[in-house]
C-alpha positions as CSV (number, residue, x, y, z in Angstrom):
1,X,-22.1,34.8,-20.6
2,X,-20.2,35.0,-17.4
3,X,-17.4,32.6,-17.3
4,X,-17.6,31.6,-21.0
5,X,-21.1,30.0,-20.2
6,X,-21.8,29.7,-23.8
7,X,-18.9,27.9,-24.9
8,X,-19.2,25.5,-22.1
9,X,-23.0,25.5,-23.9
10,X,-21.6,24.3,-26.8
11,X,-19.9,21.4,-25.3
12,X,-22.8,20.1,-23.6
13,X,-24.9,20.4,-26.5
14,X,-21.9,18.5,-28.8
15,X,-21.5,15.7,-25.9
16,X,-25.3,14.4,-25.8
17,X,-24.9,14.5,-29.5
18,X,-22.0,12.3,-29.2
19,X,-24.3,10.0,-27.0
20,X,-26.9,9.3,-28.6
21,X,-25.2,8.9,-32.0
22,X,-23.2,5.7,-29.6
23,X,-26.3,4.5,-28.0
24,X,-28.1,4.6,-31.7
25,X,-24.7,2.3,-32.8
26,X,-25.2,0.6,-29.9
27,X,-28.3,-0.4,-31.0
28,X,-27.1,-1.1,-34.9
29,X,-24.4,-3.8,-33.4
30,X,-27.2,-6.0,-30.7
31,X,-29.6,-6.6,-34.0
32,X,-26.9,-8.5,-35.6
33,X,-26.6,-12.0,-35.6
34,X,-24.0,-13.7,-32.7
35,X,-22.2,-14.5,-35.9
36,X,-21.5,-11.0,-37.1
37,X,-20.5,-9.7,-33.5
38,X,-17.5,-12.6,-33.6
39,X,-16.3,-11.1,-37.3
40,X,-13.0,-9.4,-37.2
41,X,-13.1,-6.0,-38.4
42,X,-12.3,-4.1,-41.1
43,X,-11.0,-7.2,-42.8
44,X,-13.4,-9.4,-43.4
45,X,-15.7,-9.8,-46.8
46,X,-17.4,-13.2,-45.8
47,X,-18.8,-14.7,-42.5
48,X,-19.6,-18.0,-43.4
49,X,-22.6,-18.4,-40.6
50,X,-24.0,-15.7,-43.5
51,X,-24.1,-18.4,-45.8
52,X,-25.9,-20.6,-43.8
53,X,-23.3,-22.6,-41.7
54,X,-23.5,-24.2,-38.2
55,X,-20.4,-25.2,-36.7
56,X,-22.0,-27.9,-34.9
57,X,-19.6,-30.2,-36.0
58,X,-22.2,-32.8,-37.3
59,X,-24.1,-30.6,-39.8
60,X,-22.5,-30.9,-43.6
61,X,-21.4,-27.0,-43.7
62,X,-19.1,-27.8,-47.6
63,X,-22.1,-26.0,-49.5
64,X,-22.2,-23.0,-47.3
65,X,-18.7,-22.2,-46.7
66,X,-18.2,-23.2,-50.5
67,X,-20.7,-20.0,-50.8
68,X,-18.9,-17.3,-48.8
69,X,-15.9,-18.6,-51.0
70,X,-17.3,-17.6,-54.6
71,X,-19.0,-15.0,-53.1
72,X,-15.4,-12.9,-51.9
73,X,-13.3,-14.5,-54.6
74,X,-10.5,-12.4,-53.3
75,X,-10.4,-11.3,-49.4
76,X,-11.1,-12.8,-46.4
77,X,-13.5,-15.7,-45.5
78,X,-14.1,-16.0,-41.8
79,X,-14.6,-19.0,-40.0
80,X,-16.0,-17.7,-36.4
81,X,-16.2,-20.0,-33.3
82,X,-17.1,-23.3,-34.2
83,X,-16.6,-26.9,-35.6
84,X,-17.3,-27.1,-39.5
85,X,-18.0,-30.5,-41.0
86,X,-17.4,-30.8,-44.4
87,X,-18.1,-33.9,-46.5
88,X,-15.8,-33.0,-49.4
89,X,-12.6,-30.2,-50.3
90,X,-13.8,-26.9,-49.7
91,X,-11.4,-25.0,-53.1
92,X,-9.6,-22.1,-52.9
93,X,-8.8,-20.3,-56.0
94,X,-8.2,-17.3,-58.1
95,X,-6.5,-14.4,-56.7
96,X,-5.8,-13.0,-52.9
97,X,-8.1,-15.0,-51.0
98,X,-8.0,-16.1,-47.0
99,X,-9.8,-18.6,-44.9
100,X,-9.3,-17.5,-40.9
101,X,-10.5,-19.3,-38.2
102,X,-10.8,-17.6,-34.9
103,X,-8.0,-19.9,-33.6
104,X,-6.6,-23.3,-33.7
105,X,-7.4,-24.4,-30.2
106,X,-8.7,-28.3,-30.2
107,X,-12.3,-28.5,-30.3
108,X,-12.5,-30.7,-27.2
109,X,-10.6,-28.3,-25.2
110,X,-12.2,-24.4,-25.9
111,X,-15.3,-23.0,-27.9
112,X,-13.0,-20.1,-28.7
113,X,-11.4,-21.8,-31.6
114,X,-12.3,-22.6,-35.2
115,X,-12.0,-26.0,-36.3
116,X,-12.5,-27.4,-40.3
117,X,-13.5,-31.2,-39.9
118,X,-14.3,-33.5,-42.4
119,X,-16.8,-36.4,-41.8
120,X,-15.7,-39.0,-43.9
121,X,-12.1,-41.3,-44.0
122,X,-11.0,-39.0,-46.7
123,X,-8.8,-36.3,-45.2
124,X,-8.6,-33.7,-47.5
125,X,-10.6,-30.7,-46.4
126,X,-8.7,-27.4,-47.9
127,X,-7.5,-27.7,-51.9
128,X,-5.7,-25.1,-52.8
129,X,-6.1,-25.1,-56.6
130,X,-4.4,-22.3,-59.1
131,X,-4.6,-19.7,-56.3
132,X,-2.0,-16.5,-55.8
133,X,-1.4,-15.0,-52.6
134,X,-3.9,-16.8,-50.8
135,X,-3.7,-17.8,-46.9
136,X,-5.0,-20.4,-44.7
137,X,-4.8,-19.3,-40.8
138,X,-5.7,-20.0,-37.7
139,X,-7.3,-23.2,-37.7
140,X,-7.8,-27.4,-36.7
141,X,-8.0,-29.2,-39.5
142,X,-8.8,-32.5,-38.7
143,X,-12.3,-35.3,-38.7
144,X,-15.2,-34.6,-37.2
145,X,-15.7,-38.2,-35.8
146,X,-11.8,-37.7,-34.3
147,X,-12.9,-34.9,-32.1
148,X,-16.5,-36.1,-31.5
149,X,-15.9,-39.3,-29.8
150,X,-14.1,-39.3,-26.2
151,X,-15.0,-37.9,-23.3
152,X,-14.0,-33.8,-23.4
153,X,-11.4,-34.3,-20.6
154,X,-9.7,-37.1,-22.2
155,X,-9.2,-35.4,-25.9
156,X,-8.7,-32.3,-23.8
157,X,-6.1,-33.8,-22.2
158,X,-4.7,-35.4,-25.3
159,X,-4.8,-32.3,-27.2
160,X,-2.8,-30.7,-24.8
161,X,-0.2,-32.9,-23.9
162,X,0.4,-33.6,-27.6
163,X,2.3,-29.8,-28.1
164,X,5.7,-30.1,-26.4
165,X,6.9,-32.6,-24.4
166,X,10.6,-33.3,-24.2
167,X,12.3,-36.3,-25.5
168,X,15.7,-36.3,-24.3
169,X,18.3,-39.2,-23.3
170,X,20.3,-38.6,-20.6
171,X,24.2,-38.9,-21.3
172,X,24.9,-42.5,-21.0
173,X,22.7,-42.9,-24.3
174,X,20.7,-45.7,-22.0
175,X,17.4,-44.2,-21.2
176,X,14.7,-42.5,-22.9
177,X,11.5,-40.3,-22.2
178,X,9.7,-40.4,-25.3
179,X,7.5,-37.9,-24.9
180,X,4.4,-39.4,-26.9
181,X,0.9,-37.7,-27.0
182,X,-1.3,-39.8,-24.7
183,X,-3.5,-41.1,-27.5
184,X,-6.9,-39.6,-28.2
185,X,-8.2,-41.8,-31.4
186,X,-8.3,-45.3,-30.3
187,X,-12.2,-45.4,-30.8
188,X,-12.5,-43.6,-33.5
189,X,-12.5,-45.0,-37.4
190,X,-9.0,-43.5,-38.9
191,X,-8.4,-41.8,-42.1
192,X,-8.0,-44.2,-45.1
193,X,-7.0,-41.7,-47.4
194,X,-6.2,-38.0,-48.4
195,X,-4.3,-34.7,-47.4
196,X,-5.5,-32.1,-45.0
197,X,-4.5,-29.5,-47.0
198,X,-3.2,-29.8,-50.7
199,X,-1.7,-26.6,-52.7
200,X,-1.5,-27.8,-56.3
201,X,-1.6,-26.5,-60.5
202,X,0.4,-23.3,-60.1
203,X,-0.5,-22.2,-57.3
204,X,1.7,-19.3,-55.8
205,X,3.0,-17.1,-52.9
206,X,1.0,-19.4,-50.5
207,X,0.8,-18.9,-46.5
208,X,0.0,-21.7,-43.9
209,X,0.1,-19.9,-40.8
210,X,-1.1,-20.9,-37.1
211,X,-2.9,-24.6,-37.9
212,X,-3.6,-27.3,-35.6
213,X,-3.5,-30.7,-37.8
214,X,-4.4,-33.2,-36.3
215,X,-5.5,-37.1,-37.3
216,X,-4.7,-37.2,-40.6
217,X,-3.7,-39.1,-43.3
218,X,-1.4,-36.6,-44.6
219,X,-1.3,-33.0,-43.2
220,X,0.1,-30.7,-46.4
221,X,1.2,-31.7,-50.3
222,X,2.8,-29.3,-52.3
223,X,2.6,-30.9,-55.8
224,X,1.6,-29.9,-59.5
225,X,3.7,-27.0,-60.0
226,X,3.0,-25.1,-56.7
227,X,5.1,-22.2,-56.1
228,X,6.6,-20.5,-52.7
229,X,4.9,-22.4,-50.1
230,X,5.1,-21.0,-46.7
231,X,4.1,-23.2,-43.6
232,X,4.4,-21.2,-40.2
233,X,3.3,-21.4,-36.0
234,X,2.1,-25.5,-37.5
235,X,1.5,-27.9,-35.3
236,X,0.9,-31.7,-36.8
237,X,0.0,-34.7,-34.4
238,X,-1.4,-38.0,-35.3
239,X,0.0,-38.8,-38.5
240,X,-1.9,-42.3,-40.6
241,X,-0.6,-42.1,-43.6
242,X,2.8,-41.8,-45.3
243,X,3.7,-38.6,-45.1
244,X,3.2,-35.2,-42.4
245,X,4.1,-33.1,-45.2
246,X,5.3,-34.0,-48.4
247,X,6.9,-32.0,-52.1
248,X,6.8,-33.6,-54.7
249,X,6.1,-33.5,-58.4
250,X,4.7,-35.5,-60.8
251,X,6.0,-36.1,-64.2
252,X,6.1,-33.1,-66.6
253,X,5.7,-30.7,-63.6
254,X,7.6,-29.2,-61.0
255,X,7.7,-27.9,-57.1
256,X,9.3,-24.8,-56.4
257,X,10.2,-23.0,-52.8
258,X,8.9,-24.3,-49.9
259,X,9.6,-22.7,-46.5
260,X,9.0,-24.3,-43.3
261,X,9.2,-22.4,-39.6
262,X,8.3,-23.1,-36.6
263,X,6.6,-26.4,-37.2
264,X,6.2,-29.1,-34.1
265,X,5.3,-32.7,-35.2
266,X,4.2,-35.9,-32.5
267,X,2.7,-38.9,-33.3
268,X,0.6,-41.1,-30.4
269,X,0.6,-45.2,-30.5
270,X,-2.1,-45.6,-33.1
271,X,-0.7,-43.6,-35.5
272,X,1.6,-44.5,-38.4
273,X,5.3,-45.2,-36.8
274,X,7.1,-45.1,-40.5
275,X,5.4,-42.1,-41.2
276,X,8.3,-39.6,-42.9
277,X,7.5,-36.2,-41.5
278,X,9.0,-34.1,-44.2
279,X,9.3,-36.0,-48.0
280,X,11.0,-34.1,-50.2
281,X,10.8,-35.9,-53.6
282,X,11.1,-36.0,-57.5
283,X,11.3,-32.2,-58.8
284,X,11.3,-30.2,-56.0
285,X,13.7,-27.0,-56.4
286,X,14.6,-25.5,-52.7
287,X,13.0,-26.2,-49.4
288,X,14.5,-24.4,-46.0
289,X,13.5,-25.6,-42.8
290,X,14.0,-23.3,-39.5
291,X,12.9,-23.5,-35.5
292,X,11.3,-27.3,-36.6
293,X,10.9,-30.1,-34.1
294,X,9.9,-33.6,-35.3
295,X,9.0,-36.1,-33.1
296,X,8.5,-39.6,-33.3
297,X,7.2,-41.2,-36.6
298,X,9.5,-43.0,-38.9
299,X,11.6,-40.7,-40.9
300,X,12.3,-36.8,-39.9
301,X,13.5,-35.7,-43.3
302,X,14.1,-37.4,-46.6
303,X,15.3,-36.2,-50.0
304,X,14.5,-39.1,-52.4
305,X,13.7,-39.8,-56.0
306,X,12.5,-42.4,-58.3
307,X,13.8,-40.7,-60.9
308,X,17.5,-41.0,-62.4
309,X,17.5,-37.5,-64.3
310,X,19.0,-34.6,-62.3
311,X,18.0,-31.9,-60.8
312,X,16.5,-29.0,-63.2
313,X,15.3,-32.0,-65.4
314,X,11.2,-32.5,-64.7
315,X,10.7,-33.9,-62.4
316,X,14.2,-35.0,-61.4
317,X,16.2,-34.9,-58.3
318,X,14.9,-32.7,-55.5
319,X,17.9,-30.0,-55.5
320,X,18.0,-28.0,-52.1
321,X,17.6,-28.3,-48.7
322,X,18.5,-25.9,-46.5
323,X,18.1,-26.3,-42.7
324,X,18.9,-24.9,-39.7
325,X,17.5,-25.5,-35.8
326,X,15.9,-28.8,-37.2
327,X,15.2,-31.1,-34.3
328,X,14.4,-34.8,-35.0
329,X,13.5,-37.2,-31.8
330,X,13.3,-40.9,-31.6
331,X,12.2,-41.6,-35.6
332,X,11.6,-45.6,-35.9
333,X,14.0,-45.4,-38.3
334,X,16.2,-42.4,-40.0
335,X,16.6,-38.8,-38.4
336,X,17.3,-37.4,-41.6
337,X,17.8,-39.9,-44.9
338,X,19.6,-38.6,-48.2
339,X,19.1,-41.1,-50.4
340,X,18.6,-38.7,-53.9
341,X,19.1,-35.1,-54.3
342,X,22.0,-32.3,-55.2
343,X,23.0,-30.3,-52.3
344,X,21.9,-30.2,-48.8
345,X,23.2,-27.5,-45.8
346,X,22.7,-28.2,-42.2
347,X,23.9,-25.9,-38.7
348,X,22.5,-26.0,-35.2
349,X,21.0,-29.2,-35.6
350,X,20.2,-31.9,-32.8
351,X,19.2,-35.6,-34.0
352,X,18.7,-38.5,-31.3
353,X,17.4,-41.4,-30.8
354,X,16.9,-42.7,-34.6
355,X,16.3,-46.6,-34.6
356,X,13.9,-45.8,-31.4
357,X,12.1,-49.2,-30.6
358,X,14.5,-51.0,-33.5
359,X,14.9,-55.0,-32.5
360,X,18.4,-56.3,-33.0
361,X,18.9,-59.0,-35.4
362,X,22.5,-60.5,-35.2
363,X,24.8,-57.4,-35.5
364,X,23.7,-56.1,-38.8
365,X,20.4,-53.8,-39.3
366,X,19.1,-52.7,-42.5
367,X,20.3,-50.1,-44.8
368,X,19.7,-46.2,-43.0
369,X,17.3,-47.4,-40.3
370,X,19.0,-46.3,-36.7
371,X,21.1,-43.7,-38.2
372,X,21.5,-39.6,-37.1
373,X,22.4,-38.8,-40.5
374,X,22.2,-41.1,-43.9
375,X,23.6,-40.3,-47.2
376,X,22.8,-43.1,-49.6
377,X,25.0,-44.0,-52.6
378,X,22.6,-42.2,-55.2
379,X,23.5,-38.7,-53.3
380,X,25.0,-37.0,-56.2
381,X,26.3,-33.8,-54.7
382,X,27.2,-31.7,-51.3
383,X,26.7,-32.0,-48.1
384,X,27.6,-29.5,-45.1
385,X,26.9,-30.4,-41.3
386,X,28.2,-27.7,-38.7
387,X,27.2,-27.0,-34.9
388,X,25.0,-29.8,-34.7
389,X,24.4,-33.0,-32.2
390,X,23.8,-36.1,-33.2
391,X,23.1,-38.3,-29.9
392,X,22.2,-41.7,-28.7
393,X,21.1,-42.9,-32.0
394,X,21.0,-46.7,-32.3
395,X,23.6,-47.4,-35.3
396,X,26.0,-44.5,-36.8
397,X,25.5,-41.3,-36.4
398,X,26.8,-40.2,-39.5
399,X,26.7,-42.6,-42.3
400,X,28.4,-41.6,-46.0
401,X,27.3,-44.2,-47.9
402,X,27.4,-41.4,-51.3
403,X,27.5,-38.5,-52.7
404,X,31.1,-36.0,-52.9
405,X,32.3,-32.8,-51.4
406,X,30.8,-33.1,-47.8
407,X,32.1,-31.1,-45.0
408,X,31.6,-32.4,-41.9
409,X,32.6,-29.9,-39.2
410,X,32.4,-28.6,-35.4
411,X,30.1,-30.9,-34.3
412,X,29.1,-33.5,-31.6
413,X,28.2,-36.7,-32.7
414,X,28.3,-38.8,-29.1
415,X,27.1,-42.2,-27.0
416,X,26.0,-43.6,-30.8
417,X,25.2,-47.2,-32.0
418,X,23.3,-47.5,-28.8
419,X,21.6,-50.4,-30.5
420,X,24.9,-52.4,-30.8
421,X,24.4,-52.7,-34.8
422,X,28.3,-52.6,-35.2
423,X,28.0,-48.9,-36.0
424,X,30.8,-46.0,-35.6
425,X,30.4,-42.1,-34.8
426,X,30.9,-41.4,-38.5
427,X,30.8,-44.3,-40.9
428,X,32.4,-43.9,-44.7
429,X,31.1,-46.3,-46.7
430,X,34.1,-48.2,-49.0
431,X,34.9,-46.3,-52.3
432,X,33.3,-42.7,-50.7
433,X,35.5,-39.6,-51.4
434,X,36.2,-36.2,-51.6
435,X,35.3,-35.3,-48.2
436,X,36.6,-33.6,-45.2
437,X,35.6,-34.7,-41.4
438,X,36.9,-31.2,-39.6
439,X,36.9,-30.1,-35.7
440,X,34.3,-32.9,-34.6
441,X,34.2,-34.6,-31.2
442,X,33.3,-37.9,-32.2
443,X,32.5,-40.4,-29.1
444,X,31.6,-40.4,-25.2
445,X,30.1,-37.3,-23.9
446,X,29.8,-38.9,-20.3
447,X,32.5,-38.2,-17.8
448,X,36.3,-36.3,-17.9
449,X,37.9,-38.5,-20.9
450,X,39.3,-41.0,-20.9
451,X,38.1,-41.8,-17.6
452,X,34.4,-41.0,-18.7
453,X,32.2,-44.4,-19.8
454,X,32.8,-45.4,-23.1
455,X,30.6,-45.1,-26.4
456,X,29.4,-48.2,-27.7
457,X,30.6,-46.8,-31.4
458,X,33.3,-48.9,-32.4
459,X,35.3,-46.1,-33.6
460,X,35.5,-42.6,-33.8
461,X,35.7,-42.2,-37.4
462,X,36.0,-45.2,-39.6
463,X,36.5,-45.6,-43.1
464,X,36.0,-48.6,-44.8
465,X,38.4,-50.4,-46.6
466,X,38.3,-49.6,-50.6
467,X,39.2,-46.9,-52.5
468,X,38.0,-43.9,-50.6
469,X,40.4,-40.9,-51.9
470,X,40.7,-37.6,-51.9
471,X,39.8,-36.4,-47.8
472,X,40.7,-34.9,-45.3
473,X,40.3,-36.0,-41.5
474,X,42.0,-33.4,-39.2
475,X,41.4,-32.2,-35.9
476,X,39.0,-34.4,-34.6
477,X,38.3,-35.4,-30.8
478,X,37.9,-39.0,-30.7
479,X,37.7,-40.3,-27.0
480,X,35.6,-43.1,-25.8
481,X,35.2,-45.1,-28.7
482,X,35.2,-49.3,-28.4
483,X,37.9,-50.0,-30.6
484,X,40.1,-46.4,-31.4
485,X,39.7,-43.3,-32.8
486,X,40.3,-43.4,-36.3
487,X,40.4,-46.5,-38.4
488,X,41.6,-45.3,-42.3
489,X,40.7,-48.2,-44.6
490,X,40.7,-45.4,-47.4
491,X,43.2,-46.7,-50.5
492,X,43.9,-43.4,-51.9
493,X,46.9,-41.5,-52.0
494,X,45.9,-37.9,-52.1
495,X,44.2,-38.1,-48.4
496,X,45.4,-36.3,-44.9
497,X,44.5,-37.7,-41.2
498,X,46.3,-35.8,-39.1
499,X,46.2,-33.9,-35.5
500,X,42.8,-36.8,-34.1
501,X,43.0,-36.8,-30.5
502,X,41.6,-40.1,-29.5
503,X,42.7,-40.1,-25.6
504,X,45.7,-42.1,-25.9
505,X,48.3,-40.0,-28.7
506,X,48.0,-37.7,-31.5
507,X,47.2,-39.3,-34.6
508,X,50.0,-38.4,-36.4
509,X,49.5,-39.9,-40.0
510,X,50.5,-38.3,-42.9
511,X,49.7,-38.3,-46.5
512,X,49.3,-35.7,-49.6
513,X,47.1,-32.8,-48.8
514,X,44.5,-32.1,-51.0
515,X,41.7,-29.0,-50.4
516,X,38.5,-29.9,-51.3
């Protein structure tokens, strides 16, 4: 009792307690399956290697992971370590549900990762089907025979050098790095048909986070009345098809919300160079777009309809698109291609390279392809574009060839038309108006101007001759253009173009002012 020697007692007797009741755990946690120690915890309802799966890759796991599915109905199904071949959709529905993978790192590459494969040319592997608040994350969604077939250090090495690689021009507009993914699926059979993932009939408050898709024939559809979409941390390479994500509805129905962040999109040489990264078509209500990088393929955006009823009408024209840090590099054809829709908002943009790869015929090149920016004459609406570049693209980089009420302002649109197709910084289209071309510098960006090389754009702003009325063209830097800096062909009276700088004098023309 001397010293407090039975207290001390006390703690003695309450630490061996402590120790056996952990070696006893201890004990509990080595008798479960490899499977079980790999499951998150505290959030997870479902292990699918409970329900009998493999993850060899090879083996048909649809029945077992289709299993853990019913079995939660809503909370988390977890995909541990491991490759899981599926010969058909795995659906999600009902009511708070997840599939989680243990990462999206390429199969080739790590064992840490989860990847969902299918073994067959049809691409769909995830439909999301009437579900609410549901979440797909942290996965490779892709085929099984696509990550199967080459040697590890080659798709390893593919995988890899397919994230980030930049694509830039330098500033005489002349040369490229094109920053392609060294190809990993020349020997394998490519997808015919199908969607990664598809979110469809009413589904709702829906989150893509931290995928790896990857040789595809489309990545995501939104479609069927889907509601609030939200695609985050996305990577998509190797697109086949038509489309790396597409919104769209089908008659009678409609699309609502779809939000797009941090998404990074590469195609290699086998893969479909048309493909339009981001379709936004018939009935689709808002999309937003932030922190997304597009590279390659054919399209980077398009808004575009079949249908002639407006927007609000189903399906009708797609009706917003808001965007801002969207990147688009070297698109075969259009950076970013209005030909339907209502309204669309741009800022801190950069678009290059559009027409990459684009063979000259005569001076003329079809309608769109080689352009930064397209607006086609079915664009019913407005149009804003501020603090963005639009660089080295091989015809315009601005083309208005619809639509009213666009603002056009503080931006540099520079060393364009580098395909020689006759094109200007900004083209307006003959009979275009109500617009106003604001604070741009519109030309060479190489050099002290006008000493600096010239542009191969024939002028800094052109508009056609017709009956263009109705604008405004004021303040614009126009140096190093071919043939001048503005050309007005515009027959309307109510129109001001005054205060261009085009290296030589002031333009100092002056008509009726109208505010748009």
């Amino acid at each position: 009792e001397v010293c407090g020697e039975p207290r001390l007692a006390r703690m003695l007797l309450f630490c061996r307690r402590m120790l056996t009741a952990a070696a006893a755990l201890t004990g509990i946690i080595s008798a479960h399956s490899d499977a079980s120690a790999h499951t998150p915890s505290g959030v997870v309802q479902a292990n699918v290697r409970d329900f009998g799966a493999m993850g060899d890759g090879q083996t048909d796991d649809t029945d077992a992971i289709s299993r853990a599915v019913v079995a939660v109905g809503s909370g988390v199904v977890f995909l541990p370590p491991g490759r899981y071949a599926v010969s058909r959709a795995i659906v999600l529905t009902g009511y708070g549900l997840t599939l989680m993978g243990a990462g999206a790192q390429a199969p080739a590459c790590s064992t840490a990762g989860s990847a969902l494969l299918s073994l067959t040319t049809n691409s769909t592997v995830l439909d999301i089907a009437g579900c609410s608040a549901c979440a797909v994350r942290q996965l490779w969604l892709g085929h099984s025979h696509a990550s199967s077939t080459l040697p590890d250090s080659r798709r390893c090495a593919a995988a890899m050098t397919a994230r980030y690689r930049p694509a830039r021009r330098g500033h005489s507009g002349n040369t490229a790095v094109l920053g392609r993914p060294i190809d990993a699926s020349e020997d394998f059979q490519h997808p015919t048909v199908g969607t990664a993932i598809v979110v469809r009939h009413s589904s709702f408050d829906i989150m893509l986070s931290n995928l790896w898709i990857s040789a595809v024939w489309t990545g995501i559809a939104m479609t069927s009345m889907a509601n609030t979409v939200t695609i985050l941390d996305t990577l998509i390479i190797d697109v086949y098809g038509p489309y790396g994500i597409y919104a769209g509805a089908d008659s009678g129905s409609r699309v609502d919300i779809l939000q797009i962040s941090r998404l990074t999109t590469n195609n290699g040489p086998t893969a479909n160079s048309s493909c339009i990264w981001i379709d936004i078509g018939a009935g689709t209500n808002t999309v937003r777009l932030d922190n997304v990088g597009l590279i390659h393929g054919g399209t980077g955006v398009r808004m575009s309809s079949p249908s002639v009823e407006p927007a609000g009408v189903s399906p009708g024209r797609p009706l917003f698109l808001i965007a801002n840090d969207l990147e688009v590099d070297f698109p075969s054809r259009t950076a970013v291609d209005l030909s339907e829709g209502e309204e669309a908002q741009f800022s801190n943009c950069y678009w290059q390279g559009a027409g990459n790869g684009t063979v000259q015929n005569g001076t003329e090149i079809a309608s769109a392809v080689g352009v930064g920016l397209y607006v086609g004459p079915r664009w019913s609406s407005e149009l804003m574009v501020t603090n963005t570049r639009i660089f080295a693209n091989h015809a315009s980089g601005v083309e208005l060839a619809g639509g009213s009420h666009a603002v056009i302002g503080n931006n540099v649109i520079g060393m364009n038309n580098v395909g020689g197709f006759n094109g200007s910084s900004i083209l307006v289209r003959s009979g275009v108006s109500d617009f106003a071309l604001h604070g741009n510098h519109a030309g060479a960006v190489s050099g002290k101007p006008p000493l600096g090389a010239l542009a191969a754009t024939r002028y800094g702003i052109e508009v056609e001759a017709g009956n263009s009325d109705r604008y405004t063209i004021v303040g614009n830097t126009l140096f190093g253009n071919q043939l001048g800096g503005v050309s007005d062909g515009g027959r309307g009276a109510t129109k001001s173009v005054i205060g261009n700088v085009d290296g030589t004098q002031a333009s100092a023309t002056k008509h009726a002012v109208l505010f748009l």
